[in-house]
C-alpha positions as CSV (number, residue, x, y, z in Angstrom):
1,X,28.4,67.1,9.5
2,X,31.7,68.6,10.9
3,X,30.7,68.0,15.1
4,X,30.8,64.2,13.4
5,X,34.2,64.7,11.6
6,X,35.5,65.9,14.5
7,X,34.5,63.0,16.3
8,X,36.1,60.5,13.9
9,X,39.1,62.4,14.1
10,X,39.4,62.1,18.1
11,X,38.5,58.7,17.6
12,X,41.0,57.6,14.9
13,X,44.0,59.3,17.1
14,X,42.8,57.0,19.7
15,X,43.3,53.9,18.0
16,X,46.0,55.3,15.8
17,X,48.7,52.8,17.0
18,X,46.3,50.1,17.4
19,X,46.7,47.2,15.2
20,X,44.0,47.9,11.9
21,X,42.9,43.8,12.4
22,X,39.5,43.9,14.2
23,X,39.0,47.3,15.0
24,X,35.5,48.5,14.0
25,X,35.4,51.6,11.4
26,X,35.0,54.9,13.6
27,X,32.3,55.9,11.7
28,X,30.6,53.0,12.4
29,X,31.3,53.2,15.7
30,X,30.1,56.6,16.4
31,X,26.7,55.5,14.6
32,X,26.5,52.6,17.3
33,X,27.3,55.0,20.3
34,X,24.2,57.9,18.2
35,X,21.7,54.3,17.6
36,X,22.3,53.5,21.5
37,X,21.4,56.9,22.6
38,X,18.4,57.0,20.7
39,X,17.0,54.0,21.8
40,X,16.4,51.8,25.2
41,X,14.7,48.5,26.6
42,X,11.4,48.1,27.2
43,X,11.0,46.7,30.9
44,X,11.5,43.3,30.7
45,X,14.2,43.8,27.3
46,X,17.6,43.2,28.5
47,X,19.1,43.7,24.7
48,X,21.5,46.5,25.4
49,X,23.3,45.1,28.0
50,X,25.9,43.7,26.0
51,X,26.7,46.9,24.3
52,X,29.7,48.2,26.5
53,X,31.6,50.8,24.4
54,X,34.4,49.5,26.7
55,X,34.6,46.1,24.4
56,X,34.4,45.2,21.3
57,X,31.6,46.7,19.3
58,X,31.1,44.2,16.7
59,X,30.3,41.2,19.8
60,X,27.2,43.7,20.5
61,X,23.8,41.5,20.4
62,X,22.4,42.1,17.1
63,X,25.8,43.3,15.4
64,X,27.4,41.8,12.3
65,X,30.4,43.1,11.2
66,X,32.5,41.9,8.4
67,X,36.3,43.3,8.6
68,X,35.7,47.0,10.0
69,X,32.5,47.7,8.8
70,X,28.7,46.7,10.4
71,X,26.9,44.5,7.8
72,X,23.8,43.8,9.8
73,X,21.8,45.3,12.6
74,X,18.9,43.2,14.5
75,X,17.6,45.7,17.3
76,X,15.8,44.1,19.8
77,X,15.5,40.4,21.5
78,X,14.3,38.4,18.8
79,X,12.4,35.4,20.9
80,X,9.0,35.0,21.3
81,X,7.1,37.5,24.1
82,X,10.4,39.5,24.5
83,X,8.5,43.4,25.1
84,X,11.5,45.1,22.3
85,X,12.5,48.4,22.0
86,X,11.5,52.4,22.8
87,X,12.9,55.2,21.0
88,X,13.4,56.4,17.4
89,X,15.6,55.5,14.7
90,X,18.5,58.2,14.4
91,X,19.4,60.2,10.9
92,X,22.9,58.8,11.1
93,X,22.5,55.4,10.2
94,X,23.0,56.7,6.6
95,X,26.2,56.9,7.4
96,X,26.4,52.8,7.9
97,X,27.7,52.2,4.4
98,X,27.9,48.4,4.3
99,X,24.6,47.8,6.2
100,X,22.8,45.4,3.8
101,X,20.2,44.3,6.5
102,X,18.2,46.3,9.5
103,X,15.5,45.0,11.4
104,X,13.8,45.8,14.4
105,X,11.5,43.9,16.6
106,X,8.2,44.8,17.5
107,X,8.3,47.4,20.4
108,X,7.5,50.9,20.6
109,X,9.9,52.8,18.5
110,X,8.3,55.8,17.3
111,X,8.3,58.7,14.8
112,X,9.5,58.9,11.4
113,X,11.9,56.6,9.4
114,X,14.9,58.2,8.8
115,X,15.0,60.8,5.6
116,X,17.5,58.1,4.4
117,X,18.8,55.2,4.4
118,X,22.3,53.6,3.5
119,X,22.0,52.5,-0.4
120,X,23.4,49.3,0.5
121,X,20.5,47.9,2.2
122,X,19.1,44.7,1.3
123,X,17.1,43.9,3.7
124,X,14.9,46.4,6.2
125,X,12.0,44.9,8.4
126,X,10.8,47.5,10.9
127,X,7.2,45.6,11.9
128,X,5.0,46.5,15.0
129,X,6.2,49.3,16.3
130,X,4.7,53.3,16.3
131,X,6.7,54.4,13.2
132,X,4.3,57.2,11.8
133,X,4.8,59.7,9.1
134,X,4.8,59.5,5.4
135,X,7.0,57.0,3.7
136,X,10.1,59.1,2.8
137,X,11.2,59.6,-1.0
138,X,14.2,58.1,-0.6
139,X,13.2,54.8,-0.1
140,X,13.2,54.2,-4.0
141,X,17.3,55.3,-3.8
142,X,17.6,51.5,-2.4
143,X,18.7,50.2,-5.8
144,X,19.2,47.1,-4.2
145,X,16.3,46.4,-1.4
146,X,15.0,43.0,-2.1
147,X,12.2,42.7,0.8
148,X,10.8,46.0,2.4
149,X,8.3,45.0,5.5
150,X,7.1,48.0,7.3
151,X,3.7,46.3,8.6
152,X,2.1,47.4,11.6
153,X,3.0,50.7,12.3
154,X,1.0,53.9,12.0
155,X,2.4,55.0,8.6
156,X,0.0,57.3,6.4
157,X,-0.3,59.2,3.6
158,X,0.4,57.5,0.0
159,X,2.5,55.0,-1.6
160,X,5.4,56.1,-3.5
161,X,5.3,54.4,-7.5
162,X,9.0,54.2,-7.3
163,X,9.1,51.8,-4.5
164,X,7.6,49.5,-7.0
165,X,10.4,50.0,-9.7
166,X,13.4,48.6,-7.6
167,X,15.2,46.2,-9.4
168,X,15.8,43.7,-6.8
169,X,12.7,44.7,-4.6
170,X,11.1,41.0,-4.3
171,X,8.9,41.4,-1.3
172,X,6.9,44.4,-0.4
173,X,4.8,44.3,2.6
174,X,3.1,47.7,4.6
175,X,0.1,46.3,5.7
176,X,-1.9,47.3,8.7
177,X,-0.9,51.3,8.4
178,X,-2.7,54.1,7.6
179,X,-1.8,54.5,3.8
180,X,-4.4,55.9,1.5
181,X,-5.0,56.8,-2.3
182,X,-4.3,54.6,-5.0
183,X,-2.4,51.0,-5.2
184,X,0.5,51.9,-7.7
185,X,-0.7,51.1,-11.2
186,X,3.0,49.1,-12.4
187,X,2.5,46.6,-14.6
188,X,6.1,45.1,-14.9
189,X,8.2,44.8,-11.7
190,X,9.8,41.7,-10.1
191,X,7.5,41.7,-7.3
192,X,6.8,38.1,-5.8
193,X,4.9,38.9,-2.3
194,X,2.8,42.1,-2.4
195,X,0.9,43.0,0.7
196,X,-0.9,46.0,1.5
197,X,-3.8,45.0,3.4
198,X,-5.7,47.0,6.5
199,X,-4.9,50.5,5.0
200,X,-7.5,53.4,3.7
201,X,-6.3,52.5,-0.1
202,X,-8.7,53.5,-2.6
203,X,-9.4,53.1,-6.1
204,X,-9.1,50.7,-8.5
205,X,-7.0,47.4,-8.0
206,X,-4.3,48.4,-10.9
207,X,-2.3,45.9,-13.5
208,X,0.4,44.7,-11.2
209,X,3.1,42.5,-11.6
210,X,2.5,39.2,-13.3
211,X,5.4,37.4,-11.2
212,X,3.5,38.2,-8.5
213,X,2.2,34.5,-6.2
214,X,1.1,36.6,-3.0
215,X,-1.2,39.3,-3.2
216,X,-3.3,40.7,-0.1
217,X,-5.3,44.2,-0.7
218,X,-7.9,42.9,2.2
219,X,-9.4,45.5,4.2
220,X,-9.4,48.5,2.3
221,X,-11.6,50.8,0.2
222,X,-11.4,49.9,-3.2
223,X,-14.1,49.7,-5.7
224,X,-14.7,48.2,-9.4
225,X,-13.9,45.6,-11.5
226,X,-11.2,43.0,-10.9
227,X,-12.3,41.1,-14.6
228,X,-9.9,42.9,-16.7
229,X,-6.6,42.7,-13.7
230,X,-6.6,39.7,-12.4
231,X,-6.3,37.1,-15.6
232,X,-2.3,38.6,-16.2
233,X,-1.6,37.4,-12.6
234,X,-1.3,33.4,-13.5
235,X,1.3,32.6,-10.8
236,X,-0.9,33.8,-7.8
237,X,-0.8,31.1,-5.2
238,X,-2.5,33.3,-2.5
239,X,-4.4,36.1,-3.6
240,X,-7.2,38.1,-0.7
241,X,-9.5,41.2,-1.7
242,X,-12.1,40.4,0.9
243,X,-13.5,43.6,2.6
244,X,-13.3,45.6,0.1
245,X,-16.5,47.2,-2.3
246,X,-15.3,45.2,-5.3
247,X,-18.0,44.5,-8.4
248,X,-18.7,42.9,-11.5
249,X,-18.2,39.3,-12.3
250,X,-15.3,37.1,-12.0
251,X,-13.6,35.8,-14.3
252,X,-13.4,32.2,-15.4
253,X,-9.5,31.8,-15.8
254,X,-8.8,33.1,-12.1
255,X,-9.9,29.8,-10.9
256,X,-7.6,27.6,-12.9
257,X,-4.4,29.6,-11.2
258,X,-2.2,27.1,-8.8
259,X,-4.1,29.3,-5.9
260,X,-4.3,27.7,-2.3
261,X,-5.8,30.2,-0.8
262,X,-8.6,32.1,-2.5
263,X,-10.3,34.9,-0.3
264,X,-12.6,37.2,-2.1
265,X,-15.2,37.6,0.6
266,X,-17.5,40.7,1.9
267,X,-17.5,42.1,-1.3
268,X,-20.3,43.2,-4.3
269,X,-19.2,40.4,-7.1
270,X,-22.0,39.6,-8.6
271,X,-23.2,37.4,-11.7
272,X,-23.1,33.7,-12.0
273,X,-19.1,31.4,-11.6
274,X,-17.7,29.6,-14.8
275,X,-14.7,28.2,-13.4
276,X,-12.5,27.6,-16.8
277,X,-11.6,24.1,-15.0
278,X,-11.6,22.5,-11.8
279,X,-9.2,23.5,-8.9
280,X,-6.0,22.7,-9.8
281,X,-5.2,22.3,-5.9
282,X,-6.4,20.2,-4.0
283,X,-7.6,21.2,-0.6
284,X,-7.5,24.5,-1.4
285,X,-9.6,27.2,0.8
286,X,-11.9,29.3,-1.6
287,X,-14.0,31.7,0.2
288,X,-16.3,33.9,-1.8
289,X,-19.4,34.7,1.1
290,X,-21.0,37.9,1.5
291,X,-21.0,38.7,-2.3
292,X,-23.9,39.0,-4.9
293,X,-23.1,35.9,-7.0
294,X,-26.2,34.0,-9.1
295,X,-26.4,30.7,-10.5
296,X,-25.5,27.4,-9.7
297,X,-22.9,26.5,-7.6
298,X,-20.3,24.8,-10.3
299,X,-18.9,21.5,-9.9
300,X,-15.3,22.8,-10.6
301,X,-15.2,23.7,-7.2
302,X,-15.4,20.6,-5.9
303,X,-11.5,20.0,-6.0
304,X,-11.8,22.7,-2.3
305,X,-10.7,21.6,0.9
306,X,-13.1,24.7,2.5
307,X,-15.7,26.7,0.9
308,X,-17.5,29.2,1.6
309,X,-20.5,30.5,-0.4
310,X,-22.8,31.8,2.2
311,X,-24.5,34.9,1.8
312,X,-24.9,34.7,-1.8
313,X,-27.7,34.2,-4.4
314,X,-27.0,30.7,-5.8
315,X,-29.8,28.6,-6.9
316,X,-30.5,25.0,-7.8
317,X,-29.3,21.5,-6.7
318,X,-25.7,20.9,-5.5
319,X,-23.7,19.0,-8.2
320,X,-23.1,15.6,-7.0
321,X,-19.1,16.5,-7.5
322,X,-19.5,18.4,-4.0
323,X,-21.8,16.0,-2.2
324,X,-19.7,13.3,-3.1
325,X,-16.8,15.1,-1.8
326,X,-18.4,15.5,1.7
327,X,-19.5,12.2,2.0
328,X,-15.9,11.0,1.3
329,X,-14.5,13.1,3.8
330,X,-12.2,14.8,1.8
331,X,-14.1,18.3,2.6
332,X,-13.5,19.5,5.8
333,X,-15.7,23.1,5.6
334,X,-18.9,23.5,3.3
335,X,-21.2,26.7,4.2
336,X,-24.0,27.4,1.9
337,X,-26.2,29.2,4.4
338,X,-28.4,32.1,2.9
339,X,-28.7,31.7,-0.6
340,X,-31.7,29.9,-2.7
341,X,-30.6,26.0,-3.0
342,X,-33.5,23.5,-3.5
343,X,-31.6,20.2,-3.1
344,X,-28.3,18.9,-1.2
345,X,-28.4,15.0,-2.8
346,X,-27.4,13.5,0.4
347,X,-30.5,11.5,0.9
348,X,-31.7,12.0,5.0
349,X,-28.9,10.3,6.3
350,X,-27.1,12.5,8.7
351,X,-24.5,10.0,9.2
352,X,-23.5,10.4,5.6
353,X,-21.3,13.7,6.9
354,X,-18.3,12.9,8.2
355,X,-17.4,13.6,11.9
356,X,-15.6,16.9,11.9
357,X,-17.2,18.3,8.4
358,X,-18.7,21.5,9.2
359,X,-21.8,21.9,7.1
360,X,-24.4,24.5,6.9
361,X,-27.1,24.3,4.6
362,X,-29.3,26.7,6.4
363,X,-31.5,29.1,5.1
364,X,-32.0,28.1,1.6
365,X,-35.3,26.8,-0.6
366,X,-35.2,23.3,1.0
367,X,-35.4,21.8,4.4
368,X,-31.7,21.0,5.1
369,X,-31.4,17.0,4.6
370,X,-29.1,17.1,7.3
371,X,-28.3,18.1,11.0
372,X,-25.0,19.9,11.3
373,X,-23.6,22.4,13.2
374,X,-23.8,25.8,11.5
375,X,-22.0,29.2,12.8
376,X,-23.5,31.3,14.7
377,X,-24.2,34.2,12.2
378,X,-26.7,31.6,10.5
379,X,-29.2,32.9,12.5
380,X,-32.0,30.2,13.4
381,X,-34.1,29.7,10.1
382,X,-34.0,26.5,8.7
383,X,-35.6,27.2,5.4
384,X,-36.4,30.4,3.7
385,X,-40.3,31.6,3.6
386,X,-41.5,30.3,0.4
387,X,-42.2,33.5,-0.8
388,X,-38.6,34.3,-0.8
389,X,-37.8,31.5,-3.0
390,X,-40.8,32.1,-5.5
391,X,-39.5,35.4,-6.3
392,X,-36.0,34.9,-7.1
393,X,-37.4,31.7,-9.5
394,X,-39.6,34.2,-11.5
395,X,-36.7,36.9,-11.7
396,X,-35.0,33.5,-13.2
């Protein structure tokens, strides 16, 4: 751009018989001076006031440098309530070419990101702000971007394949945005943390990454089968599809993955669970309510520190895996409310649940053996009317 080149020319005849040691790059600086014109405090933000053109540039707050060069930007008071930044993000921090990290606290910067970005980024976290727009091609020209967090914002339109394919990308988060179409179908990538929930997405959940041990596509649109998908993705330690209009069964294996969290809630999954083996964690939170799932509730679940199976169709007696469980304490949430259960073998003692177990046993094909306290979308029926119960035995 030659009104910048004729900037960095003033500038370098200013500092010309300055001593080199310490003096920040003038391209550099003149990127500062354009970021600092393009955006201010929020009332109650006092970041800026330590960038004084007058001084030093690289003792700004939330400037690294490393010899003459910025390294890092953090824009905006990092601790807790501060009320961040207004603004937008100027085109010329392209011309950063060291940067390796930018991040931005939440605020109210707005607009699009930048058409691109400095190839050297490793790092770019621009959360909670207004950013809007489509996510910009160039974004897959970050060879070596290793976490990409662009949550909470009011991106839309689709996500690029490409941004996948980045060799070093690690962590890819741009949930709670307006994206839509399909989750990128890429089946080898070295993805560890994938979240993309609270968007319009649509489709299919794809063959993704098996390295993956994150994966969050809550609160979208998609629709189908997970059976075939979800077997190739053995390292998953967290995994959430709830509120989605998934279908079809699930399969056996994902239940023997070292998952801690398992949320697959308000969805359509149907068919009876064969859990391949117990839990393999202990404690862990498997919730599968508000589906369409038959059968008997299987004893390899009994290994869950919280479970949820309300709003299902399961029938039959609880396997004494599970009861035992609650009455040693070791369970700490149990809902079974609305689904077909004739028997909880817990005897009548109530004071065989632990204080501090919630328990709900609502709403099923036997007078609950027990008095606990049950949420409030339980509704107030005890027991289902027998007619209820005699119809789901014959379709048995």
């Amino acid at each position: 751009m030659p009104r910048l080149e004729a900037e960095v020319a003033v500038l370098l005849c200013a500092v010309f018989f300055v001593p080199a040691s310490g003096i920040l790059h003038p391209v550099d600086y003149l990127v500062l001076q354009s970021l600092r014109q393009s955006l201010a405090d929020l009332p109650g933000s006092a970041f800026f006031a330590s960038w004084d053109f007058t001084a030093e540039p690289c003792a700004f707050a939330g400037v690294l440098c490393s010899r003459d060069r910025v390294v890092a930007l953090s824009l905006g008071d990092p601790r807790a309530g501060s009320p961040g930044l207004t603004g937008h993000l100027p085109s010329s921090l392209i011309r950063l070419s060291a940067l390796a990290e930018l991040s931005l606290v939440p605020g109210r910067v707005a607009g699009p990101l930048p058409a691109s970005l400095p190839s050297s980024l490793r790092f770019l976290a621009l959360s909670g702000n207004l950013l809007s727009g489509s996510l910009p091609p160039s974004l897959s020209a970050l060879r070596r971007l290793r976490t990409l967090d662009l949550s909470s914002n009011r991106l839309s339109g689709s996500v690029p394949p490409a941004i996948f394919r980045l060799p070093e990308l690690r962590t890819l988060i741009l949930a709670h945005n307006r994206l839509s179409g399909p989750v990128p179908a890429v089946a080898s990538a070295p993805l560890l943390r994938l979240d993309l929930r609270s968007n319009a997405l649509t489709g299919s959940v794809p063959f993704l990454p098996p390295s993956l041990v994150y994966l969050s596509l809550a609160s979208n649109r998609l629709s189908g089968w997970v059976d075939r998908v979800l077997p190739r993705l053995t390292r998953l330690q967290f995994l959430d599809l709830c509120m989605n209009h998934l279908s079809g069964p699930l399969p056996g294996v994902l239940f023997t993955f070292p998952v801690s969290t398992l949320r697959l809630q308000r969805n359509q999954f149907s068919g009876p669970l064969r859990p391949a083996s117990p839990l393999p964690v202990e404690g862990a939170t498997v919730d599968l309510s508000y589906n369409r799932l038959t059968g008997n509730v299987p004893a390899e679940l009994a290994p869950a520190g919280r479970l949820y199976l309300d709003f299902n169709r399961f029938t039959g007696q609880l396997p004494a895996a599970l009861v035992d469980r609650v009455v040693a304490g070791r369970m700490r949430v149990l809902y079974l409310q609305h689904n077909y259960l004739t028997g909880f073998g817990i005897g009548g003692a109530a004071a065989s649940v632990p204080a501090g177990m919630s328990l709900c046993l609502q709403d099923n094909c036997m007078v609950p053996p027990v008095n606990a306290a049950c949420p409030r979308n339980a509704g107030p029926q005890r027991m289902r009317p027998p007619e209820q119960c005699a119809a789901i035995r014959n379709r048995g």
